[in-house]
PDB file with one MODEL, atoms N, CA, C and O in Angstrom:
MODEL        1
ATOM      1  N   UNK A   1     191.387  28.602  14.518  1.00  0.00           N
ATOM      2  CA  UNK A   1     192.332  27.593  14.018  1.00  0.00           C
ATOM      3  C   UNK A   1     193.433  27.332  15.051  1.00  0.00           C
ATOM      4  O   UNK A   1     193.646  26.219  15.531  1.00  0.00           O
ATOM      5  N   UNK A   2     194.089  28.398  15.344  1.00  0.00           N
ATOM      6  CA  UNK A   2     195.268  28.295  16.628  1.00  0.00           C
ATOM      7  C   UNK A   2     194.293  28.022  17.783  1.00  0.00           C
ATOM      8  O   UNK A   2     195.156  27.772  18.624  1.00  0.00           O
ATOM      9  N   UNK A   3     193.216  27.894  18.402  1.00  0.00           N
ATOM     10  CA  UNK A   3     192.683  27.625  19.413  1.00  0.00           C
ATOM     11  C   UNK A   3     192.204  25.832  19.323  1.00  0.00           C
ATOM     12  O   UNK A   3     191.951  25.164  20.325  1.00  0.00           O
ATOM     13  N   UNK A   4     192.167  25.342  18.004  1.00  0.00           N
ATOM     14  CA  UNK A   4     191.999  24.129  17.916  1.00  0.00           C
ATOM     15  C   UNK A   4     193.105  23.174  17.693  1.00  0.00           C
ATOM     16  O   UNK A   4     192.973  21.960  17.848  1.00  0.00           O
ATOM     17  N   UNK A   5     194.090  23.697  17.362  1.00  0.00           N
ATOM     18  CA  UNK A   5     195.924  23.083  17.518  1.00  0.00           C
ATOM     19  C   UNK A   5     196.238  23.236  19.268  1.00  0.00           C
ATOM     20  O   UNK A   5     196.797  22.347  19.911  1.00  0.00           O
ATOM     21  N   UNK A   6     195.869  24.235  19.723  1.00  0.00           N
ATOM     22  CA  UNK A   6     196.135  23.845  20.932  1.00  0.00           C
ATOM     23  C   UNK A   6     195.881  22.369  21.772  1.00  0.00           C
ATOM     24  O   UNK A   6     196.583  21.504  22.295  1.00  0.00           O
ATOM     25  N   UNK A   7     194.208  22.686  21.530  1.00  0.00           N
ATOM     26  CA  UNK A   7     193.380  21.467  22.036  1.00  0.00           C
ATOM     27  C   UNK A   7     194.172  20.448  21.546  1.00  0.00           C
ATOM     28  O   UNK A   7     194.739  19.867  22.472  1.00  0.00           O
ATOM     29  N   UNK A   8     194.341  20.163  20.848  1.00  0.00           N
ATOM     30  CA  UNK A   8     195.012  19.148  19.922  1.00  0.00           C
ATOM     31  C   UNK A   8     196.123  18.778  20.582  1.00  0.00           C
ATOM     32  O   UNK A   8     196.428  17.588  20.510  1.00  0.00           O
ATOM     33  N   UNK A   9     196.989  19.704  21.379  1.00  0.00           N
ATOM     34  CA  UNK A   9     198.258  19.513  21.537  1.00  0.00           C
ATOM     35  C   UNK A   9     198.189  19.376  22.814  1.00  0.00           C
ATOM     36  O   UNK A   9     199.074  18.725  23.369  1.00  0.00           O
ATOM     37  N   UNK A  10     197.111  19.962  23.591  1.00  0.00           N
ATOM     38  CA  UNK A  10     196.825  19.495  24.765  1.00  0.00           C
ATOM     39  C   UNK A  10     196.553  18.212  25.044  1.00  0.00           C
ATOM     40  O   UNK A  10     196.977  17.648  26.053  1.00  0.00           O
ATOM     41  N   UNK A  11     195.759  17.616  24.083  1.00  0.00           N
ATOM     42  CA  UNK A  11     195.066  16.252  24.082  1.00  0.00           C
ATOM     43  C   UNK A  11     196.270  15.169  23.795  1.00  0.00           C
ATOM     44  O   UNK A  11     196.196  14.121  24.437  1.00  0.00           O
ATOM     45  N   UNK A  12     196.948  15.268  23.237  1.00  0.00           N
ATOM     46  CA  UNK A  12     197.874  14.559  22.765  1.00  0.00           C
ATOM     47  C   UNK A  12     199.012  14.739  23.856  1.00  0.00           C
ATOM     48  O   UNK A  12     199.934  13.925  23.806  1.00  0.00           O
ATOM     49  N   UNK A  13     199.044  15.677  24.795  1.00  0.00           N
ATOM     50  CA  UNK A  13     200.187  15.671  25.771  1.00  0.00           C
ATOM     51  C   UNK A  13     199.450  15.071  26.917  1.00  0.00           C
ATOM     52  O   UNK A  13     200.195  14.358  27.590  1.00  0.00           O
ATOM     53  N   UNK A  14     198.456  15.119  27.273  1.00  0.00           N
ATOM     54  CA  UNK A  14     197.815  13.846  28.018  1.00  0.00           C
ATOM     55  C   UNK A  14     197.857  12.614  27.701  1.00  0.00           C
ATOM     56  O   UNK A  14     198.060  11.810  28.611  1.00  0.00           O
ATOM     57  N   UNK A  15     197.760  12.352  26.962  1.00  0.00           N
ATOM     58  CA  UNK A  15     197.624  10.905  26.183  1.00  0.00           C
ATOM     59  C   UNK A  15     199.732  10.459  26.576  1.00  0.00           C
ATOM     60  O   UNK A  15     200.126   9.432  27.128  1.00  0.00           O
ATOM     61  N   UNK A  16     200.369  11.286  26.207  1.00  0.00           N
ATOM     62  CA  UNK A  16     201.226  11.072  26.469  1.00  0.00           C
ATOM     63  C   UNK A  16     201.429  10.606  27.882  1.00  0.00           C
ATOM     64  O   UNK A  16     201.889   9.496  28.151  1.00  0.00           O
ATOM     65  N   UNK A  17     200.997  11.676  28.950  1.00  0.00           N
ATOM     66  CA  UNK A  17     201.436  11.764  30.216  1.00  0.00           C
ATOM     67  C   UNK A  17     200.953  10.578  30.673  1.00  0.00           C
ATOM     68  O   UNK A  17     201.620   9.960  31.503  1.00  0.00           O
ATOM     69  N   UNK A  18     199.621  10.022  30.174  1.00  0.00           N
ATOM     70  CA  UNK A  18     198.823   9.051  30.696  1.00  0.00           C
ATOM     71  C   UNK A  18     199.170   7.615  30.697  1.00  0.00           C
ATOM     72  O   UNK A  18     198.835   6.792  31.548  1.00  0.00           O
ATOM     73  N   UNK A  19     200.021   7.378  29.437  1.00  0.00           N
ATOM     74  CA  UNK A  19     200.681   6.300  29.176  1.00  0.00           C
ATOM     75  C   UNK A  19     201.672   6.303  29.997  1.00  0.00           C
ATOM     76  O   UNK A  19     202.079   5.157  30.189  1.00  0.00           O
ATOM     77  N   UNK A  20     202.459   7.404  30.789  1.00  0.00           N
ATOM     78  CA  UNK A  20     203.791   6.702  31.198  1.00  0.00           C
ATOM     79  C   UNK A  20     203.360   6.848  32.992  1.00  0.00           C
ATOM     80  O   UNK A  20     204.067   6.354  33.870  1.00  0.00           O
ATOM     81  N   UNK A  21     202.102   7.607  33.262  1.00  0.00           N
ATOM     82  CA  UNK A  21     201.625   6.903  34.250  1.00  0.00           C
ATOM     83  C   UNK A  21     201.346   5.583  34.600  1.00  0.00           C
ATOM     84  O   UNK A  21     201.651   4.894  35.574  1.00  0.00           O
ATOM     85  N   UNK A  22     200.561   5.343  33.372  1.00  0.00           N
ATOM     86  CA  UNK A  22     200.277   3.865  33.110  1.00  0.00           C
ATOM     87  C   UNK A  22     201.843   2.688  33.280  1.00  0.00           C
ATOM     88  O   UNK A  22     201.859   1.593  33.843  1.00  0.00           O
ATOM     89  N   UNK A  23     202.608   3.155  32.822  1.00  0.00           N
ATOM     90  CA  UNK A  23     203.821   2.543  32.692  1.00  0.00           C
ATOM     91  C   UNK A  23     204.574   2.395  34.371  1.00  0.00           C
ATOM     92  O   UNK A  23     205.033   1.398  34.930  1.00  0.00           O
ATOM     93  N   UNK A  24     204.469   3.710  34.805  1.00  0.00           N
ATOM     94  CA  UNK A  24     205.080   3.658  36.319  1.00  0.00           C
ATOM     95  C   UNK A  24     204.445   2.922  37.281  1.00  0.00           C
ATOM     96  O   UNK A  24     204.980   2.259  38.170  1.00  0.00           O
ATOM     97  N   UNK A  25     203.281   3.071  37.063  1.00  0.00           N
ATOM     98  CA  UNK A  25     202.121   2.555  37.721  1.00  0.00           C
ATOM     99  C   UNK A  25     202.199   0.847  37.722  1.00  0.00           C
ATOM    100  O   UNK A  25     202.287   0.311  38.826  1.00  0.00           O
ATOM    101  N   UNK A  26     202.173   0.110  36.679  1.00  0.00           N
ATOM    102  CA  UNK A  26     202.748  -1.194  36.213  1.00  0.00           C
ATOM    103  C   UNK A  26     204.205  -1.513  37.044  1.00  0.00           C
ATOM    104  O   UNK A  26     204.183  -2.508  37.769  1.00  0.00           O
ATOM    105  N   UNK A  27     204.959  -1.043  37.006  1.00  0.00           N
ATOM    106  CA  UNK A  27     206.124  -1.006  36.759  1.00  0.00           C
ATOM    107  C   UNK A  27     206.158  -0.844  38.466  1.00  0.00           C
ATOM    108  O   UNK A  27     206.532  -1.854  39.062  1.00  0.00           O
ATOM    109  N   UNK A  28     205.809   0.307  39.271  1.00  0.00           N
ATOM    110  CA  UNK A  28     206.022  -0.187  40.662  1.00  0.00           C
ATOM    111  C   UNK A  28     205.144  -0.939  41.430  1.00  0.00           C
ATOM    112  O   UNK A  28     205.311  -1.371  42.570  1.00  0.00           O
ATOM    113  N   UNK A  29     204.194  -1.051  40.690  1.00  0.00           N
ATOM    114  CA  UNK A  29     202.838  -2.736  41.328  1.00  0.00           C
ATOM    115  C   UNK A  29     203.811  -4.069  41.249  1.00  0.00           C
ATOM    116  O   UNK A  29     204.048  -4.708  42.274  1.00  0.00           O
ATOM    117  N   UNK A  30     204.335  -4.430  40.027  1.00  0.00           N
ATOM    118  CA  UNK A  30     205.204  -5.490  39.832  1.00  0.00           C
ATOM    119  C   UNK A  30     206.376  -5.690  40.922  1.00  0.00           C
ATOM    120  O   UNK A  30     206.690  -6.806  41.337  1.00  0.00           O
ATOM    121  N   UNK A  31     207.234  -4.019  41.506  1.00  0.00           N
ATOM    122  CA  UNK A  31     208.058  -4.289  42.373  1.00  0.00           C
ATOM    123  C   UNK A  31     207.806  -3.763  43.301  1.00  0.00           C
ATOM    124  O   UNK A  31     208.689  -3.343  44.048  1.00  0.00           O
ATOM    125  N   UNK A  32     206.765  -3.644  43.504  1.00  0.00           N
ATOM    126  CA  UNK A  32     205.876  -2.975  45.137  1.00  0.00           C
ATOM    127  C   UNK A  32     206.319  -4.036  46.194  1.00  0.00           C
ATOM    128  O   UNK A  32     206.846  -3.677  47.247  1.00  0.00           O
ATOM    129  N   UNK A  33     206.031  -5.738  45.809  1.00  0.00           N
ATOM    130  CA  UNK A  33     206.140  -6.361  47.076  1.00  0.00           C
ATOM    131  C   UNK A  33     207.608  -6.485  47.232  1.00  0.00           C
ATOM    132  O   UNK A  33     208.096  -6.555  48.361  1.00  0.00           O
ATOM    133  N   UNK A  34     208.298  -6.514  46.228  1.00  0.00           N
ATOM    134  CA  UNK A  34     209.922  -6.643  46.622  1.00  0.00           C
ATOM    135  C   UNK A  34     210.707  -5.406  47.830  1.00  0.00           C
ATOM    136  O   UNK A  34     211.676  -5.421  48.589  1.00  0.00           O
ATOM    137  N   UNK A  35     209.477  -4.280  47.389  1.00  0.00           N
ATOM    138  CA  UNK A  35     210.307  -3.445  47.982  1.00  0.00           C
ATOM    139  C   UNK A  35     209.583  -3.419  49.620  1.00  0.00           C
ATOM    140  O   UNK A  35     210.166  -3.422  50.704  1.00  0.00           O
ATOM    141  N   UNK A  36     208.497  -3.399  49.402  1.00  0.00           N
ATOM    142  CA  UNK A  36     207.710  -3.465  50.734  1.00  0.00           C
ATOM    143  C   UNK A  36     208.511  -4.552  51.512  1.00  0.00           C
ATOM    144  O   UNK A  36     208.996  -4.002  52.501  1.00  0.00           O
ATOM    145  N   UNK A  37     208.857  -5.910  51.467  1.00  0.00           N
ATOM    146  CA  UNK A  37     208.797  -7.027  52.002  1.00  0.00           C
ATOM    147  C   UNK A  37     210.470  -6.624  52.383  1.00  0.00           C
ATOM    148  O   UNK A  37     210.937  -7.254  53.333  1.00  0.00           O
ATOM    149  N   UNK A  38     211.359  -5.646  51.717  1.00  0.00           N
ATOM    150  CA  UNK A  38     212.659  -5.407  51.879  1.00  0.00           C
ATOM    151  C   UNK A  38     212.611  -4.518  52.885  1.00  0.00           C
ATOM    152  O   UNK A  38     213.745  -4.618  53.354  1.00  0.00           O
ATOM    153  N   UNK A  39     212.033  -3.701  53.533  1.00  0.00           N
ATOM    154  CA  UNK A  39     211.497  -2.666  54.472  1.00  0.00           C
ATOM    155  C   UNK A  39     211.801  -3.741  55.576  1.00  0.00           C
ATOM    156  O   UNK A  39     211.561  -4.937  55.413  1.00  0.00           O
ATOM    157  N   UNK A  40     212.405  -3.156  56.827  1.00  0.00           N
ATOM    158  CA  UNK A  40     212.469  -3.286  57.771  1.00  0.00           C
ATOM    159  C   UNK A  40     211.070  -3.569  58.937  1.00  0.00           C
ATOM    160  O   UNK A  40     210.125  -2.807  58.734  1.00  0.00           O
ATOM    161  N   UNK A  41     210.897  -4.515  60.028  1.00  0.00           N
ATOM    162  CA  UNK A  41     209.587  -4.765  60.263  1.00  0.00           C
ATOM    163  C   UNK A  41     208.711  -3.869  60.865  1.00  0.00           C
ATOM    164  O   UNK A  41     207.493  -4.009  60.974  1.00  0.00           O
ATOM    165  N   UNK A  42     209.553  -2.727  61.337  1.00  0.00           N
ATOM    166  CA  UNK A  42     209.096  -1.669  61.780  1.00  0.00           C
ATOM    167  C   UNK A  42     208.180  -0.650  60.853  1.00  0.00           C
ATOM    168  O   UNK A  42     207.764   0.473  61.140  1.00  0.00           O
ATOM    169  N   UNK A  43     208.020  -1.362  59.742  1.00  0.00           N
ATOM    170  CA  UNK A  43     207.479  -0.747  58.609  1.00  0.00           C
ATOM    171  C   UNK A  43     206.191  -1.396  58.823  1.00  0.00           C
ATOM    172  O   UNK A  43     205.365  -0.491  58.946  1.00  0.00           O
ATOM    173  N   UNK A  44     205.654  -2.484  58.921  1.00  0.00           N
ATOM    174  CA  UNK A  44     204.252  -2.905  59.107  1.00  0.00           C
ATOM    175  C   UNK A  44     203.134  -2.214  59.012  1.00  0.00           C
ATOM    176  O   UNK A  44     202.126  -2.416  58.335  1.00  0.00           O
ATOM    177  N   UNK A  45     203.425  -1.334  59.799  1.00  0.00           N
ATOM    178  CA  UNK A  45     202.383   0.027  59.379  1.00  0.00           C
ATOM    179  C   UNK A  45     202.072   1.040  58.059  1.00  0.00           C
ATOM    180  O   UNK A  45     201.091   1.688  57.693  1.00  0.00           O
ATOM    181  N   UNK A  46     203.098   0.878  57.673  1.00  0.00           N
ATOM    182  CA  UNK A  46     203.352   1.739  56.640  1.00  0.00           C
ATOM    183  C   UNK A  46     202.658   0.974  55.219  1.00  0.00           C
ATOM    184  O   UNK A  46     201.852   1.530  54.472  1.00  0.00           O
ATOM    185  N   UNK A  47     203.301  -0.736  55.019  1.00  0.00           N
ATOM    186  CA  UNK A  47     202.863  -1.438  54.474  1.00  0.00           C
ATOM    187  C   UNK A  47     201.367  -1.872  54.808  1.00  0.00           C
ATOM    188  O   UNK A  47     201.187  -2.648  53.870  1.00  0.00           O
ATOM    189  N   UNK A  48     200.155  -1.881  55.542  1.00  0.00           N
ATOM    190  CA  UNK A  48     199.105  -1.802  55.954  1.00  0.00           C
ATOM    191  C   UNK A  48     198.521  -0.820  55.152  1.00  0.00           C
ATOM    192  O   UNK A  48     197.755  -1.088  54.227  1.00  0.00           O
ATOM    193  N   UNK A  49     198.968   0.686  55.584  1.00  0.00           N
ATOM    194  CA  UNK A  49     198.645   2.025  54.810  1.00  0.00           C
ATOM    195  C   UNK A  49     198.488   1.634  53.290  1.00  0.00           C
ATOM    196  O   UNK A  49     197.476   1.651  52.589  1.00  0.00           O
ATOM    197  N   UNK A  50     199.471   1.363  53.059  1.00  0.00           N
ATOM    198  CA  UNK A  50     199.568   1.359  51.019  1.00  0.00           C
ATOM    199  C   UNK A  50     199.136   0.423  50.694  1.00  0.00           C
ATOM    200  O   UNK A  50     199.146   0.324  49.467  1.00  0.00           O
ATOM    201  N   UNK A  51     198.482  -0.871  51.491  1.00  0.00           N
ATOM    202  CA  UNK A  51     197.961  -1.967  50.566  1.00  0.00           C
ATOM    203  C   UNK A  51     196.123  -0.997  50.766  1.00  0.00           C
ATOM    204  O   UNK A  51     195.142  -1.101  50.029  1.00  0.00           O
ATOM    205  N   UNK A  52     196.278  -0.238  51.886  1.00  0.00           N
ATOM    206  CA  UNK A  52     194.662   0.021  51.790  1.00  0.00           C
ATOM    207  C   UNK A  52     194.318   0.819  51.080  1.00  0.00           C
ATOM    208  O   UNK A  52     193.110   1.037  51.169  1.00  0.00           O
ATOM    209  N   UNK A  53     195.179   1.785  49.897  1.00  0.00           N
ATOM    210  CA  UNK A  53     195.357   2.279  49.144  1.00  0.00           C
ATOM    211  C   UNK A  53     195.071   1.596  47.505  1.00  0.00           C
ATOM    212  O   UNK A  53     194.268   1.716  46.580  1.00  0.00           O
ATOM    213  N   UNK A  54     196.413   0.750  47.893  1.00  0.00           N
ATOM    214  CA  UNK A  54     196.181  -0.269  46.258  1.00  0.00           C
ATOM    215  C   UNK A  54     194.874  -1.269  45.670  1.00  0.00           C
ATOM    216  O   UNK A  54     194.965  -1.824  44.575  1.00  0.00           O
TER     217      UNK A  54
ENDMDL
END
């Protein structure tokens, strides 16, 4: 019984974690280019790197 409340509580703290990944994740895609494009040009590289990523 206590080994299946765990699971339970495990499962449900993922679900949690997953959503506010989901949320950050949203949330710096939307201001990814503001911030990239605010970067200095010496950054070019850097911005290259993370779009081959995204």
């Amino acid at each position: 019984m206590a080994v299946s409340l765990v699971f339970v509580g495990i499962e449900a703290g993922l679900q949690v974690l997953d959503g506010i990944y989901r949320l950050l994740k949203s949330e710096i895609e939307r201001h990814l280019p503001l911030i990239l494009w605010g970067l200095p040009p010496f950054s070019r590289h850097c911005r290259r790197l993370l779009f081959q990523f995204v």
